[in-house]
CHARMM internal coordinates of N, CA and C (Angstrom, degrees):
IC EDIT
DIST 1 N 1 CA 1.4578
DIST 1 CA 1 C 1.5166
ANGL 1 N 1 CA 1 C 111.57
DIST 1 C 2 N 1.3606
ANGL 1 CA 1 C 2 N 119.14
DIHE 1 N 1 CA 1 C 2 N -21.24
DIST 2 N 2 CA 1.5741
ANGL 1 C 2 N 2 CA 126.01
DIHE 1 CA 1 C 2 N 2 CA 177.08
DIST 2 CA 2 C 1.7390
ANGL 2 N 2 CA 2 C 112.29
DIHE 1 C 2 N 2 CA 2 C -60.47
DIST 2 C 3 N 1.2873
ANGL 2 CA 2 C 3 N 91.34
DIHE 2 N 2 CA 2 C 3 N -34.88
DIST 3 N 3 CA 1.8863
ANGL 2 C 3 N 3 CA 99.73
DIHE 2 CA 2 C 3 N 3 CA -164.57
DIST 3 CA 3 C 1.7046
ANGL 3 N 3 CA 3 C 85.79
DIHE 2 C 3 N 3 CA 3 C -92.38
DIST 3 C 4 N 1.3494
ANGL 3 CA 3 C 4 N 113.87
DIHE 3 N 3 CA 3 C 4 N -39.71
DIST 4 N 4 CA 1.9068
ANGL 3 C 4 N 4 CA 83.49
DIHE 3 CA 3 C 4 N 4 CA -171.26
DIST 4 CA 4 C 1.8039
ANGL 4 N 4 CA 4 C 81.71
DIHE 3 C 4 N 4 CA 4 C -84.87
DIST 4 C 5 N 0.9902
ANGL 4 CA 4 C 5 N 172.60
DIHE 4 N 4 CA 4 C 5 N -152.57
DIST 5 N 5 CA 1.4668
ANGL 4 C 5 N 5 CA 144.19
DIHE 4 CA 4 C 5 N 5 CA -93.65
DIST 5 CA 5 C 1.3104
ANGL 5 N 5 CA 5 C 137.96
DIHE 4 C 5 N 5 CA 5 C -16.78
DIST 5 C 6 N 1.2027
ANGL 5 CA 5 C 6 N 101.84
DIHE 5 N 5 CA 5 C 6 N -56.51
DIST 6 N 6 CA 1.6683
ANGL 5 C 6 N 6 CA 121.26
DIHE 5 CA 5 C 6 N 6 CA 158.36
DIST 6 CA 6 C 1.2655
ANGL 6 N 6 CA 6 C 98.44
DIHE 5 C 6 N 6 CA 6 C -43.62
DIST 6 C 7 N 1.4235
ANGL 6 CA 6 C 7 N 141.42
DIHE 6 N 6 CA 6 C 7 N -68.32
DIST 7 N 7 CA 1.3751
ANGL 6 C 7 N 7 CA 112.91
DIHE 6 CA 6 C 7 N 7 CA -171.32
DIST 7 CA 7 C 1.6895
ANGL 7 N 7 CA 7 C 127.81
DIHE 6 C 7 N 7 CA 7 C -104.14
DIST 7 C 8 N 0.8881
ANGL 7 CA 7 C 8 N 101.48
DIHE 7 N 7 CA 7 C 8 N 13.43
DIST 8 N 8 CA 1.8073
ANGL 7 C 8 N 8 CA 110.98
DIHE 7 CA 7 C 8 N 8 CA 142.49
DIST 8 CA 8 C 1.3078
ANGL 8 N 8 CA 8 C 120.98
DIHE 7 C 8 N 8 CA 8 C -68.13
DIST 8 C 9 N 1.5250
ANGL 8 CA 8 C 9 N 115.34
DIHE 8 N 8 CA 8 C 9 N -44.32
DIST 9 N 9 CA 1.2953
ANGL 8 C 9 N 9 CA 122.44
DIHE 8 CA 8 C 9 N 9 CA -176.07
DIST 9 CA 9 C 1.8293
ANGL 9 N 9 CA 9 C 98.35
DIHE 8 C 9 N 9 CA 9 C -82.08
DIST 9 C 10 N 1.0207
ANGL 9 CA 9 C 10 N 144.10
DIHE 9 N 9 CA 9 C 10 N -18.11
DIST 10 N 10 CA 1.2259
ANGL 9 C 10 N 10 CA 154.75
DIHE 9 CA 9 C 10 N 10 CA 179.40
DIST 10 CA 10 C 1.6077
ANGL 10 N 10 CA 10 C 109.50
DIHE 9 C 10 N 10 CA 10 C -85.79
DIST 10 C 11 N 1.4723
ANGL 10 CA 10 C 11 N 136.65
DIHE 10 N 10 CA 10 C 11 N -36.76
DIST 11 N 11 CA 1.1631
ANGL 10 C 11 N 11 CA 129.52
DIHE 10 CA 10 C 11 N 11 CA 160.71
DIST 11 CA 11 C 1.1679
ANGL 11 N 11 CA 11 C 111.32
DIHE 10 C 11 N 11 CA 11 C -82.26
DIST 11 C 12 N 1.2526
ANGL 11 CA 11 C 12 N 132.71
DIHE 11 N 11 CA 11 C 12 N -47.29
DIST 12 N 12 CA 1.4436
ANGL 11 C 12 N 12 CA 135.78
DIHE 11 CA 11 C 12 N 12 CA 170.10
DIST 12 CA 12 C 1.8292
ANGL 12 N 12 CA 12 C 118.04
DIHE 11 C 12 N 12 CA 12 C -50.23
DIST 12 C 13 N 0.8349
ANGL 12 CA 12 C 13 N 113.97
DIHE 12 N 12 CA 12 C 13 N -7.47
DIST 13 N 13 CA 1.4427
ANGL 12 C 13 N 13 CA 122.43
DIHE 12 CA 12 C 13 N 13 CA 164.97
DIST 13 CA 13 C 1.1852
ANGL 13 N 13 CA 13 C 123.56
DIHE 12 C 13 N 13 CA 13 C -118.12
DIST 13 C 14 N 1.7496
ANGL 13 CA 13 C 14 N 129.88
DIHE 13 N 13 CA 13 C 14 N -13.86
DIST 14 N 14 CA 0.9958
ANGL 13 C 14 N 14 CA 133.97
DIHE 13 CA 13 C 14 N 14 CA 170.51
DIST 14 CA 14 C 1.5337
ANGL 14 N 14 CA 14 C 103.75
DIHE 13 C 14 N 14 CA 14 C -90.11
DIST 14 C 15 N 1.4945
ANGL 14 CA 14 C 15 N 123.15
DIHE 14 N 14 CA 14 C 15 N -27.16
DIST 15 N 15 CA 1.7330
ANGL 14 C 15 N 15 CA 122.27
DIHE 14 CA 14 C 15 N 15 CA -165.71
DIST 15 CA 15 C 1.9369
ANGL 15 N 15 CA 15 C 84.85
DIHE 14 C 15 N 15 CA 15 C -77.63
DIST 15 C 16 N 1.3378
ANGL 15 CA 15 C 16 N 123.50
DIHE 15 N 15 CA 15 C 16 N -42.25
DIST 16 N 16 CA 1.4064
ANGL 15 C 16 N 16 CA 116.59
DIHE 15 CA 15 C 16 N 16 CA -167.16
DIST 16 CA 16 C 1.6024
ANGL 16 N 16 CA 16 C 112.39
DIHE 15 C 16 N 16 CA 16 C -85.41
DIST 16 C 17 N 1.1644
ANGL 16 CA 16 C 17 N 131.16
DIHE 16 N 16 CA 16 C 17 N 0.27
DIST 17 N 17 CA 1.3852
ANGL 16 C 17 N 17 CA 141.49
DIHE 16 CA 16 C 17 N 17 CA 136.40
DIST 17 CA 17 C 1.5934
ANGL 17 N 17 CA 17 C 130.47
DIHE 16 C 17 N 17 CA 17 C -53.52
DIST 17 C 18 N 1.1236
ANGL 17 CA 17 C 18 N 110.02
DIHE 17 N 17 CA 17 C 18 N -37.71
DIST 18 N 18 CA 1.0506
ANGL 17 C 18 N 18 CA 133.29
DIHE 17 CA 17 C 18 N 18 CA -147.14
DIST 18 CA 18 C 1.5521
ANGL 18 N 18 CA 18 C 106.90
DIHE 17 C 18 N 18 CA 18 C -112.73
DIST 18 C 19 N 1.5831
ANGL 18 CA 18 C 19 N 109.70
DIHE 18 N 18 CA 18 C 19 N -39.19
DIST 19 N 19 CA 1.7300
ANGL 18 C 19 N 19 CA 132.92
DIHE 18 CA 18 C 19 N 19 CA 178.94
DIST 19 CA 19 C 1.5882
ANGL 19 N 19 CA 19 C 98.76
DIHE 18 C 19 N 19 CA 19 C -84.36
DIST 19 C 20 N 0.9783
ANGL 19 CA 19 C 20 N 130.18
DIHE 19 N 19 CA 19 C 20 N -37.99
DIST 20 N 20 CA 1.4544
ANGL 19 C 20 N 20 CA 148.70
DIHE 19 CA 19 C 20 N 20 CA -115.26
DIST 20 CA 20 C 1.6487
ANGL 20 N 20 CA 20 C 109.23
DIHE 19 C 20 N 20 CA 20 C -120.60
DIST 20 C 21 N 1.4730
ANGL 20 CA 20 C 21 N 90.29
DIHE 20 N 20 CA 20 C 21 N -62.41
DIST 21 N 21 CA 1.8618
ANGL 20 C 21 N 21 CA 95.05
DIHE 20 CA 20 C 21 N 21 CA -171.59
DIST 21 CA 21 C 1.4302
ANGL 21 N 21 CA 21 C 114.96
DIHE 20 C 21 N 21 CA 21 C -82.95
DIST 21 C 22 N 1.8072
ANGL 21 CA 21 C 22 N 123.47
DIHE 21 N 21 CA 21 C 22 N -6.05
DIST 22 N 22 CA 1.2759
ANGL 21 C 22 N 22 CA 89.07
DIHE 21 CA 21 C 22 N 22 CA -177.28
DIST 22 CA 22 C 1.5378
ANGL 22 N 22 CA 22 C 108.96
DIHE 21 C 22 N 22 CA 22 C -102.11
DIST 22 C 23 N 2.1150
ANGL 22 CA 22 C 23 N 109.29
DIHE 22 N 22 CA 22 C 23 N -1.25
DIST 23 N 23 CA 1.4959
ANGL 22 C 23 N 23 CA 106.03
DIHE 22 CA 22 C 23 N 23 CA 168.10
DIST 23 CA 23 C 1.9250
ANGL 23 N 23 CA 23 C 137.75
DIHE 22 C 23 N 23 CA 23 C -37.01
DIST 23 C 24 N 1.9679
ANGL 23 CA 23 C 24 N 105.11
DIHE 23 N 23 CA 23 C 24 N -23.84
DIST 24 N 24 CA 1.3585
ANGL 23 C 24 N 24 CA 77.64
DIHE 23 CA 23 C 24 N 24 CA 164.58
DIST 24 CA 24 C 1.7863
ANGL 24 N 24 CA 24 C 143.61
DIHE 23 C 24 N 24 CA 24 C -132.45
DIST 24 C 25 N 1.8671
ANGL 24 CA 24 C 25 N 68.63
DIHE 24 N 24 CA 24 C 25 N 39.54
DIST 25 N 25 CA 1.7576
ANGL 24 C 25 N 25 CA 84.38
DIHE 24 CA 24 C 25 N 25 CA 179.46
DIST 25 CA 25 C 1.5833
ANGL 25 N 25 CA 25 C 97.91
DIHE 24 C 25 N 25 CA 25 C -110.71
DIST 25 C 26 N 0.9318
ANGL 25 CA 25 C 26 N 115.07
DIHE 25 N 25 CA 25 C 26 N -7.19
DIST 26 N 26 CA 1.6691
ANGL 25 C 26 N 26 CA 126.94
DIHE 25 CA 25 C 26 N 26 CA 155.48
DIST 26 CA 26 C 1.8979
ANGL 26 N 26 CA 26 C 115.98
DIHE 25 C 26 N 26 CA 26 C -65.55
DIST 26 C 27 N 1.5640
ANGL 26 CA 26 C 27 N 97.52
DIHE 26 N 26 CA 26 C 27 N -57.60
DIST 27 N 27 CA 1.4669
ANGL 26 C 27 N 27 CA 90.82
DIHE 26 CA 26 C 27 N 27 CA 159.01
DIST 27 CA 27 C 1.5459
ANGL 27 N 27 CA 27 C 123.70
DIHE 26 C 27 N 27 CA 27 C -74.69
DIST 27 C 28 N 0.9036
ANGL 27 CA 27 C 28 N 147.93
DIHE 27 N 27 CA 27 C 28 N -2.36
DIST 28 N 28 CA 1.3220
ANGL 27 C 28 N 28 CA 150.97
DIHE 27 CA 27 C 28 N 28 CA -173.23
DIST 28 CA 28 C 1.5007
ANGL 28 N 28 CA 28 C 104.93
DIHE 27 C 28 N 28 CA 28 C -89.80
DIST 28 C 29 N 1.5493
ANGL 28 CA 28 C 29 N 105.15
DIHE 28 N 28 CA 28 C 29 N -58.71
DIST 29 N 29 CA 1.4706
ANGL 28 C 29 N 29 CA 109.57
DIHE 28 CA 28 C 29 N 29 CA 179.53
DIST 29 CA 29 C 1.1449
ANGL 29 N 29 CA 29 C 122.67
DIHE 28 C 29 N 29 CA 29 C -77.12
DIST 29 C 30 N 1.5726
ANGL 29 CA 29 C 30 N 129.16
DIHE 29 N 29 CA 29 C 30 N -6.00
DIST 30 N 30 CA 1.3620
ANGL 29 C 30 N 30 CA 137.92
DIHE 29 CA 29 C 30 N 30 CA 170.66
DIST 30 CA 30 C 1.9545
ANGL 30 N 30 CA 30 C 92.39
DIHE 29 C 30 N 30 CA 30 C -90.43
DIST 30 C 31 N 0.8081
ANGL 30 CA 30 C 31 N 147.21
DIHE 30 N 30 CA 30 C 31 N -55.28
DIST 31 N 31 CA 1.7050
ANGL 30 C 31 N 31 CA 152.96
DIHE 30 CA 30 C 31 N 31 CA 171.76
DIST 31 CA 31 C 2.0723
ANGL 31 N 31 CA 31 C 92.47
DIHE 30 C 31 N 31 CA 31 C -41.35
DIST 31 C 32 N 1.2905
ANGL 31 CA 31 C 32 N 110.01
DIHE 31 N 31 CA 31 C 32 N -47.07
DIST 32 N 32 CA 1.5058
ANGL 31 C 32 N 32 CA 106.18
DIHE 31 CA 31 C 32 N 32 CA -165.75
DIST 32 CA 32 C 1.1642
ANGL 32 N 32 CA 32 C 95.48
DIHE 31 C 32 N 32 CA 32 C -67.96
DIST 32 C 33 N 1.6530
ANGL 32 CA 32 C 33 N 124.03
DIHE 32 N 32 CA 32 C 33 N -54.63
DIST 33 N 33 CA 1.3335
ANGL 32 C 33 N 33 CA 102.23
DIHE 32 CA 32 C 33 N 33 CA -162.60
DIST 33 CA 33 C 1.2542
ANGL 33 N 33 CA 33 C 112.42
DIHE 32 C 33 N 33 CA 33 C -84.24
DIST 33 C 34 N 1.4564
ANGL 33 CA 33 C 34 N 135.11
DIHE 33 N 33 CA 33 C 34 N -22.66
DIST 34 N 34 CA 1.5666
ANGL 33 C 34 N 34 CA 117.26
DIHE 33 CA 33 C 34 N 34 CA -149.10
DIST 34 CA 34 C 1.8053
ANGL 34 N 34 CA 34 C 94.45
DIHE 33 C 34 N 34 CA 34 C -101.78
DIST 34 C 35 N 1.9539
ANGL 34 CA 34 C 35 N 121.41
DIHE 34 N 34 CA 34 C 35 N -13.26
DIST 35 N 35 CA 1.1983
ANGL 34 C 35 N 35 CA 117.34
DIHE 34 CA 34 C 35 N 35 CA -169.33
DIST 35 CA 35 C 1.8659
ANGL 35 N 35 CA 35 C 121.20
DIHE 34 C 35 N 35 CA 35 C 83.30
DIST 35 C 36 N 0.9336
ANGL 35 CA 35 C 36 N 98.11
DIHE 35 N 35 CA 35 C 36 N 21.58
DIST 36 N 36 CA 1.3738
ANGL 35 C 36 N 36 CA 82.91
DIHE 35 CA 35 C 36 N 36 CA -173.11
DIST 36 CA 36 C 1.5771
ANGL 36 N 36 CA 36 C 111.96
DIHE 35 C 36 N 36 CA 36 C -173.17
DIST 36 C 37 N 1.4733
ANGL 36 CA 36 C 37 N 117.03
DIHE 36 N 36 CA 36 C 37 N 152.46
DIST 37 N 37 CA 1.6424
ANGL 36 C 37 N 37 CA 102.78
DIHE 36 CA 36 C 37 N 37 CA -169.71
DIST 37 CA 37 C 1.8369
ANGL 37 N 37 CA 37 C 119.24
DIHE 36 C 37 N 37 CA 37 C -73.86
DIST 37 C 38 N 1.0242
ANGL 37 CA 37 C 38 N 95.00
DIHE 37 N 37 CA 37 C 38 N -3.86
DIST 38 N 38 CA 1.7897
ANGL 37 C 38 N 38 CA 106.37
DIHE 37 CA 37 C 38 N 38 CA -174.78
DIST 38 CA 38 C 1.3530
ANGL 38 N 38 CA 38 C 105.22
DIHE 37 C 38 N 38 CA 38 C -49.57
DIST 38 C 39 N 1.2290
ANGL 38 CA 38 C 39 N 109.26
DIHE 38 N 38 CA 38 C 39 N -57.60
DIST 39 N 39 CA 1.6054
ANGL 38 C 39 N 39 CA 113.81
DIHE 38 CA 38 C 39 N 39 CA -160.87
DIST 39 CA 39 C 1.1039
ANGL 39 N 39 CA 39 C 99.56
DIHE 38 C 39 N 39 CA 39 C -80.41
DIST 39 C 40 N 1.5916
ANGL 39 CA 39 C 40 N 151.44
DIHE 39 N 39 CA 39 C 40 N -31.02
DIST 40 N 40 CA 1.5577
ANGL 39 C 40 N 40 CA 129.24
DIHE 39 CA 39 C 40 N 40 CA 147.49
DIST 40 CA 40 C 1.8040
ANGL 40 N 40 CA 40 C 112.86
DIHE 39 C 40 N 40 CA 40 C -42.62
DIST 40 C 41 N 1.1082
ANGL 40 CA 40 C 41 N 110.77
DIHE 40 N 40 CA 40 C 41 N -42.96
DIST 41 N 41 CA 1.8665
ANGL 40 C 41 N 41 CA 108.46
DIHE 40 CA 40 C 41 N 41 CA 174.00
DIST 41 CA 41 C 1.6970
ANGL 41 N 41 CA 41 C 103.45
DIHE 40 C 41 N 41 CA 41 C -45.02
DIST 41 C 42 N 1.5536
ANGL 41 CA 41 C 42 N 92.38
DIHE 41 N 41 CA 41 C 42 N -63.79
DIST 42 N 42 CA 1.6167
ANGL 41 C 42 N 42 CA 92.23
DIHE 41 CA 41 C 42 N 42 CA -169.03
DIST 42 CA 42 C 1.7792
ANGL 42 N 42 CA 42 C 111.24
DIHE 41 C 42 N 42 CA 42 C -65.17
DIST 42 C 43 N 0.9514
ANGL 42 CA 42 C 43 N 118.19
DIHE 42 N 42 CA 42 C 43 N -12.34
DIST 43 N 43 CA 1.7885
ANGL 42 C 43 N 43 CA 111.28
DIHE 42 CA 42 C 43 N 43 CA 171.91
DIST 43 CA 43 C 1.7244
ANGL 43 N 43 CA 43 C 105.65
DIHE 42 C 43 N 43 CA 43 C -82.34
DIST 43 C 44 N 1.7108
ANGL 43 CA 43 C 44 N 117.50
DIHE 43 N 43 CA 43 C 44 N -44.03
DIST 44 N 44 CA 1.0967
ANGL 43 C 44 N 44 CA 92.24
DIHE 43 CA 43 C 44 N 44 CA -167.60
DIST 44 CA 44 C 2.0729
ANGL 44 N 44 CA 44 C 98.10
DIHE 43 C 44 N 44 CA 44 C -75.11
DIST 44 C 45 N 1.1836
ANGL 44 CA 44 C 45 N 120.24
DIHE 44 N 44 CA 44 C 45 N -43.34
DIST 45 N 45 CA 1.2488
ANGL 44 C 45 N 45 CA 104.18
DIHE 44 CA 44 C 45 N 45 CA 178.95
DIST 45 CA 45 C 1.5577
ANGL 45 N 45 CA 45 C 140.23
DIHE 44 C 45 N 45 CA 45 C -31.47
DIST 45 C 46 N 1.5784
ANGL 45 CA 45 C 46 N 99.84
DIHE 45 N 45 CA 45 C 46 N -31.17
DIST 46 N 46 CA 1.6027
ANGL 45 C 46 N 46 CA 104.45
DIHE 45 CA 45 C 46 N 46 CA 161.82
DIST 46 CA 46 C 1.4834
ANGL 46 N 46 CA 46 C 107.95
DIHE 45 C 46 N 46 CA 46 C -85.02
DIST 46 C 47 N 1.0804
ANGL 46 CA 46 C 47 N 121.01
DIHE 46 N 46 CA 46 C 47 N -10.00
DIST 47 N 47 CA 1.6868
ANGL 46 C 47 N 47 CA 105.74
DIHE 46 CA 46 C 47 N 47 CA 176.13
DIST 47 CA 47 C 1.0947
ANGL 47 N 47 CA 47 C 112.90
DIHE 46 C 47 N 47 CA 47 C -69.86
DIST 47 C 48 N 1.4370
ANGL 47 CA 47 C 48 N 116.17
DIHE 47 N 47 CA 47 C 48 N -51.76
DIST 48 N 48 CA 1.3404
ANGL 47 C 48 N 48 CA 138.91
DIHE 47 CA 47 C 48 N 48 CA -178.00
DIST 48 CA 48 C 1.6797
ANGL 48 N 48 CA 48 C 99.15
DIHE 47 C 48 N 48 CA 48 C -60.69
DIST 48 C 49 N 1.1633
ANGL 48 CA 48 C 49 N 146.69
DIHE 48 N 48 CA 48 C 49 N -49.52
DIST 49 N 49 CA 1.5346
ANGL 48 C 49 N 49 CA 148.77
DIHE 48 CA 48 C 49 N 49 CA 147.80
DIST 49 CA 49 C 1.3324
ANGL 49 N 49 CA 49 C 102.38
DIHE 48 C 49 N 49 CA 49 C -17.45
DIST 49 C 50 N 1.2916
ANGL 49 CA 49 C 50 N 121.33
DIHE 49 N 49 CA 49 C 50 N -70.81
DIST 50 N 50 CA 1.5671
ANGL 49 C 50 N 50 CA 127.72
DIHE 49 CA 49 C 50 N 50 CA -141.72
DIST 50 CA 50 C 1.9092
ANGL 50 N 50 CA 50 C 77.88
DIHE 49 C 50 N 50 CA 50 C -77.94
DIST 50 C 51 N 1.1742
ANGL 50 CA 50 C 51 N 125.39
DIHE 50 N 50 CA 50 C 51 N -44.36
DIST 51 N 51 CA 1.6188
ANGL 50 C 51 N 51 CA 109.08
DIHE 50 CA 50 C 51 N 51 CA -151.13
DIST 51 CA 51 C 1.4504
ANGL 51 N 51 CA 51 C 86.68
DIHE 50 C 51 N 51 CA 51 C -87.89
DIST 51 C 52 N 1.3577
ANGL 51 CA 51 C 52 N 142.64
DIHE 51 N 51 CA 51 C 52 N -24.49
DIST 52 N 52 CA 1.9752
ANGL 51 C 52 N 52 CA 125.90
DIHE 51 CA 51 C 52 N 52 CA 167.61
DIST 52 CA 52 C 1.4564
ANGL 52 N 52 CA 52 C 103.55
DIHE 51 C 52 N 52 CA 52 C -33.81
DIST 52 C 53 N 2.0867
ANGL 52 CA 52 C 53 N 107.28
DIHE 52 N 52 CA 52 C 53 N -68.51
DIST 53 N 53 CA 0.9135
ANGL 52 C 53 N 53 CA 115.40
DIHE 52 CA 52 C 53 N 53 CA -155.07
DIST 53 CA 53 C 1.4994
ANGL 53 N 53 CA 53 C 99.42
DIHE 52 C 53 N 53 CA 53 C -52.89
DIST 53 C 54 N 1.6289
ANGL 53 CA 53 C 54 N 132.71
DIHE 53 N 53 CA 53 C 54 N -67.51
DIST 54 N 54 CA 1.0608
ANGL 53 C 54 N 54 CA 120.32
DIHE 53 CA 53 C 54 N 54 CA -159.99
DIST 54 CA 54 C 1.6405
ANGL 54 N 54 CA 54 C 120.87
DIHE 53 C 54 N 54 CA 54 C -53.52
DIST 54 C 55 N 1.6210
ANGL 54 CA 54 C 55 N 116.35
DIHE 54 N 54 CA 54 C 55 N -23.79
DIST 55 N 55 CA 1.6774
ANGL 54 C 55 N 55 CA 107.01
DIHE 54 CA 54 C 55 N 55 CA 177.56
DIST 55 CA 55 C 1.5616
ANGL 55 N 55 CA 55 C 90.44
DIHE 54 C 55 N 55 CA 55 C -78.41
DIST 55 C 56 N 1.3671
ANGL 55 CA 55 C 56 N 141.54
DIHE 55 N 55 CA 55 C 56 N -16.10
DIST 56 N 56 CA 1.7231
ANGL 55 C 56 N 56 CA 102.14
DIHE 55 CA 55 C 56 N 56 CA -173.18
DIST 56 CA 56 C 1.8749
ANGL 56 N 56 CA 56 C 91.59
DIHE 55 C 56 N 56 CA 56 C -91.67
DIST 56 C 57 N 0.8425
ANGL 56 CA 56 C 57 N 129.32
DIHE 56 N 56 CA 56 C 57 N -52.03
DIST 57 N 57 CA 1.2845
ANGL 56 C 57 N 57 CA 124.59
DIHE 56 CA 56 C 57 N 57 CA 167.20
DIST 57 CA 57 C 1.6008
ANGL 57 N 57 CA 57 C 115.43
DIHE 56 C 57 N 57 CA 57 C -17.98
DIST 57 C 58 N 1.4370
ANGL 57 CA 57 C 58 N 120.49
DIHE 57 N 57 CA 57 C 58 N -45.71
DIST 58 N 58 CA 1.3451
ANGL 57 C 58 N 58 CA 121.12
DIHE 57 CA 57 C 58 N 58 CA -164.46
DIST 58 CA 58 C 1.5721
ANGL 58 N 58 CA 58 C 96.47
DIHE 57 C 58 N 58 CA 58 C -82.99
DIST 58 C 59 N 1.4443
ANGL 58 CA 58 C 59 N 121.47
DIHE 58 N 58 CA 58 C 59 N -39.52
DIST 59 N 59 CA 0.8481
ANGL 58 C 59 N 59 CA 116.74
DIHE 58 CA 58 C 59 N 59 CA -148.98
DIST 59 CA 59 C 1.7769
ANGL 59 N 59 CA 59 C 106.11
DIHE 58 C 59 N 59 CA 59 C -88.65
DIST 59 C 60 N 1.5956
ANGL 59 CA 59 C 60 N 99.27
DIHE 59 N 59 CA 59 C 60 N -1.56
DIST 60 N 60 CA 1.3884
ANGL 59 C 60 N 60 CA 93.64
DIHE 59 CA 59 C 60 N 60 CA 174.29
DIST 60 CA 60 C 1.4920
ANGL 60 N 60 CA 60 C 122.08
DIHE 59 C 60 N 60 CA 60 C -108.70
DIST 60 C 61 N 1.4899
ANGL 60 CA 60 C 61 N 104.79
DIHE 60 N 60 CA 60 C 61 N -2.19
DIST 61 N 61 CA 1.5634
ANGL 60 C 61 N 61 CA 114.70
DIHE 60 CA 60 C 61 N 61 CA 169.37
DIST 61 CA 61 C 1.6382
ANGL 61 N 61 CA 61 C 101.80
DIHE 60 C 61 N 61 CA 61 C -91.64
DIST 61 C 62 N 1.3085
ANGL 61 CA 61 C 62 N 124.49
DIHE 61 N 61 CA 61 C 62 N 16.43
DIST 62 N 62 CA 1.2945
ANGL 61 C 62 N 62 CA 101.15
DIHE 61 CA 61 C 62 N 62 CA 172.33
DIST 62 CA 62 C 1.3553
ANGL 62 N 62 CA 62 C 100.58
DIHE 61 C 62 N 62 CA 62 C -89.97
DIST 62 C 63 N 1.7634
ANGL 62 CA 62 C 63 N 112.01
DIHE 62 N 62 CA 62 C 63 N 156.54
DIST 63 N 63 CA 1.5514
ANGL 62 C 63 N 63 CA 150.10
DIHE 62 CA 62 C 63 N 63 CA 166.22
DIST 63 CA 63 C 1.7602
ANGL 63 N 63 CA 63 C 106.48
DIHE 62 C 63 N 63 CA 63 C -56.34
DIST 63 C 64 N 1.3322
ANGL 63 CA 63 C 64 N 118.32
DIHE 63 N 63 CA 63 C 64 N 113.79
DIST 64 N 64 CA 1.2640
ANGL 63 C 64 N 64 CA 109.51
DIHE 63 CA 63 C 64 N 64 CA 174.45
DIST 64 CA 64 C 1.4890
ANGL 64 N 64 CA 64 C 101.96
DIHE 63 C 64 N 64 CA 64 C -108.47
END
COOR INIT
IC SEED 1 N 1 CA 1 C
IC BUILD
């Protein structure tokens, strides 16, 4: 149970590194160029889009 923890805890910290760190130089440079906080709204709003779709998606390929 040590080795499958270790790597739960090993994707689960690498997927939120990885998901995670480049959101706010993405917002920064979307704020630099367009001037204004909107276009950070409109980036996180499709994030938040893309991750709905994927929980109803998941939740309908699951095995009952």
């Amino acid at each position: 149970t040590e080795i499958r923890f270790s790597g739960a805890s090993l994707s689960n910290t690498l997927g939120t590194i990885l998901g995670g760190a480049p959101a706010p130089f993405i917002a920064a440079s979307l704020f630099t160029k367009y001037g204004t906080s909107q276009a950070v709204g409109a980036y996180i709003t499709a994030l938040a889009a893309v991750s709905f779709i994927s929980v109803v998606a998941l939740n309908r390929s699951r095995a009952d």
